[in-house]
N, C-alpha and C positions, 0 to 999 in steps of 0.2 A: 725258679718260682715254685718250688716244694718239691718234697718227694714221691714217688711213687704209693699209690695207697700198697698197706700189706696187708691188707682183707682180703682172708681164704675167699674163695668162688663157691657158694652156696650150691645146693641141688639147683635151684630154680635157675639161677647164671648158668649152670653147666646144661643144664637142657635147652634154654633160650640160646645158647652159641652153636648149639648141634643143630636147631631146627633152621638158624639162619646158616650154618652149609648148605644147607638141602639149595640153598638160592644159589649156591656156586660162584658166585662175586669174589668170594676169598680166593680162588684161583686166578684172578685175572688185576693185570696192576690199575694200579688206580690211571695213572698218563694212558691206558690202552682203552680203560671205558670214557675217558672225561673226552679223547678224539672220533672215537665210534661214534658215541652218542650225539656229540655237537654236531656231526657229518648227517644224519639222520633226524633233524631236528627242522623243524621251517617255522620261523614265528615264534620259539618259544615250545611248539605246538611238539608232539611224537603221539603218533595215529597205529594205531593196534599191528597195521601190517610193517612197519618200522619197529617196532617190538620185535614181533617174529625174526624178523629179516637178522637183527642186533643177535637176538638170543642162539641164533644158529649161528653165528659169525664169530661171537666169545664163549661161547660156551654157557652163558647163564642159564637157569631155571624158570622159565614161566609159566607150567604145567606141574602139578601135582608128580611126586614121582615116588614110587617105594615107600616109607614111612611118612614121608613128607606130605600131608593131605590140605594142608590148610596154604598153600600157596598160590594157587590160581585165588581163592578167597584173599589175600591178599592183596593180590594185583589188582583186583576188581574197587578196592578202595582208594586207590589212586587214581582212577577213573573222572573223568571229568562227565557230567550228564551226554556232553554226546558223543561218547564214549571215546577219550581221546584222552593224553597224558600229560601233564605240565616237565618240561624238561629238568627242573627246578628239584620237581620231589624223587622222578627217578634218577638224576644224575649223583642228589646228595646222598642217597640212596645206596648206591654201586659205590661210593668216593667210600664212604665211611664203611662199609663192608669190605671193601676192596685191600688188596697188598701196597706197600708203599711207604715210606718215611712220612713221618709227621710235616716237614717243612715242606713239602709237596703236594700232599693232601689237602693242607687249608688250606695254598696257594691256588691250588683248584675248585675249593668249596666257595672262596671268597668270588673267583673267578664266576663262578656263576649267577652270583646273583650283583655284579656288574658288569652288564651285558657291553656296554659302550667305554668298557674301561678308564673310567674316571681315575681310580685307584682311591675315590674320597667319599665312603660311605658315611653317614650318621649313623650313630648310635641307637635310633629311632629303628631307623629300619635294620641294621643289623639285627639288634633285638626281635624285631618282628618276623622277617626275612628267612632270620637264615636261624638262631639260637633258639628259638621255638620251633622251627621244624626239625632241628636235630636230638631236641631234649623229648620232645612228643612221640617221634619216630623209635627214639631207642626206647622208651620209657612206655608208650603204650601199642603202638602197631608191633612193631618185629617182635614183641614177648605172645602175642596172639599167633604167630607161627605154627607154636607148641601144640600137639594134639595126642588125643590117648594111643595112636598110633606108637609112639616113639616114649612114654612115662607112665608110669603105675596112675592111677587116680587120686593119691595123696600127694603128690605133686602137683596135677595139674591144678587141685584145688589151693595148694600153697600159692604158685605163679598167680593166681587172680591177685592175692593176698600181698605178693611180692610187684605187682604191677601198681596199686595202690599207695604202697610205699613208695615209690618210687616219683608219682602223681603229685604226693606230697608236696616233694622236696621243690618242683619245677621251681616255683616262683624265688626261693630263694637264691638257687642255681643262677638262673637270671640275671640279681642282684650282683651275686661276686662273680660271673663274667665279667658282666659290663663294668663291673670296677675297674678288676685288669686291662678291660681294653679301652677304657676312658683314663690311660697314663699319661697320653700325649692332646689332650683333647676331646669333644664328643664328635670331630669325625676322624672317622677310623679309616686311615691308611691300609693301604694293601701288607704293607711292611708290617704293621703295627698287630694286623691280626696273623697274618703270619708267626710271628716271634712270640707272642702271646700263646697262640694253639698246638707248636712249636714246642717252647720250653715246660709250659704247667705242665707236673708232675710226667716228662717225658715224652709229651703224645697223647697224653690220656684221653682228651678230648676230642681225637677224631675218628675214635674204634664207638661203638657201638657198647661195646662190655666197657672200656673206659667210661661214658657216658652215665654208664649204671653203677656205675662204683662210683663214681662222683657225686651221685646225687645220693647213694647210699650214705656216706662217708657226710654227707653236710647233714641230714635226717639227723646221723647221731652225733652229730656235734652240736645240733638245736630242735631236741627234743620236743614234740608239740602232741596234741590228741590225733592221735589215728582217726583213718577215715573221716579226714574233713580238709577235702583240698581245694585251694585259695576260687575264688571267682575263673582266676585269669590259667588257672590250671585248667581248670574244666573246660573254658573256653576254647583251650588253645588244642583240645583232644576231641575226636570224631573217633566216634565207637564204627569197629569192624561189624560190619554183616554176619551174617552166620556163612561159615568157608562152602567153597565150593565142593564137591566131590565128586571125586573121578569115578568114572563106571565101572 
């Protein structure tokens, strides 16, 4: 289903993938968060002392740590008002940061957002579900990570620049998923998205830097006016707080 993009990794890519280590998800496989977290999860629901409990258990970041400043501001955006977690945005979260073969990963991304394993989602909710929280997440939260901690100040002001771009592209993104995964009909099989997310351009679609190269890669294949992105782009993005910081 195509090949691999070969667009160099810009400064702004290479500093967005340094500040999502600081989260430490890249050291832990993807099958080890997708069991932890389900096991710590009631309702759907993951409550701030189940965070702690997970984050001492795998290894992940939930506290600001060394260069890394904008991470506790992070996690604070995921936040539900009473102050509690949707299993949904941290699981897909850890999946797509995480180690692990592409045929596994979506198996587990699909995996969570059918809870009672139908294995027969609509293209309706996939689209809303699951492909807007992964295009929004890579494309405007995890690039908020970055902080003058860890990049010159010409940098940080390109990533605003490079997160826009990227904003752009969603709605088209969108568009040619849901082609791919409307090959066999508009409900989507377990199978169907598996093999889809699977084969495009080897995986691309379930890392976070694939995410952003993808939506890169469609921008300049359909040129449009800068800074001016669709209704359902803006819609689908909640702007971060100003980060947390540590004492």
């Amino acid at each position: 289903m195509g090949c691999a993009s070969s667009r160099e990794l810009g400064a702004e890519e290479k500093a967005i993938i340094i500040a999502e280590e600081g989260l430490n998800f890249n050291k832990i496989s993807a099958v080890e968060v997708d069991t932890v977290f389900r096991r710590n999860n009631c309702n759907g629901v993951i409550m701030q002392a189940h965070l702690i409990q997970m984050s001492n258990q795998l290894g992940f970041r939930i506290l600001n740590s060394g260069c890394h400043m904008h991470i506790q501001g992070f996690y604070q955006t995921l936040k539900s008002a009473q102050g509690t977690y949707s299993i949904k945005d941290l699981l897909l979260l850890a999946i797509l940061l995480s180690k692990g073969r592409a045929d596994i990963k979506s198996r587990l991304i699909y995996e969570i957002f059918d809870p009672l394993c139908t294995h027969q989602l609509d293209i309706s909710e996939v689209k809303k579900e699951i492909l807007i929280r992964m295009l929004t997440l890579a494309s405007n939260n995890l690039p908020k990570l970055v902080c003058s901690e860890q990049v010159a100040s010409e940098i940080e002001m390109k990533i605003h620049k490079y997160i826009a771009k990227l904003l752009d592209a969603i709605d088209l993104a969108l568009e040619q998923i849901c082609e791919m995964l409307v090959i066999r009909g508009k409900i989507i099989s377990q199978d169907t998205f598996v093999e889809v997310f699977s084969n495009f351009q080897y995986g691309q679609l379930v890392t976070t830097t694939g995410l952003r190269t993808f939506l890169l890669d469609i921008r300049a294949k359909n040129p449009r006016k800068y800074g001016r992105s669709s209704n359902l782009s803006q819609a689908s993005v909640s702007e971060l707080p100003e980060p947390v910081k540590s004492a």
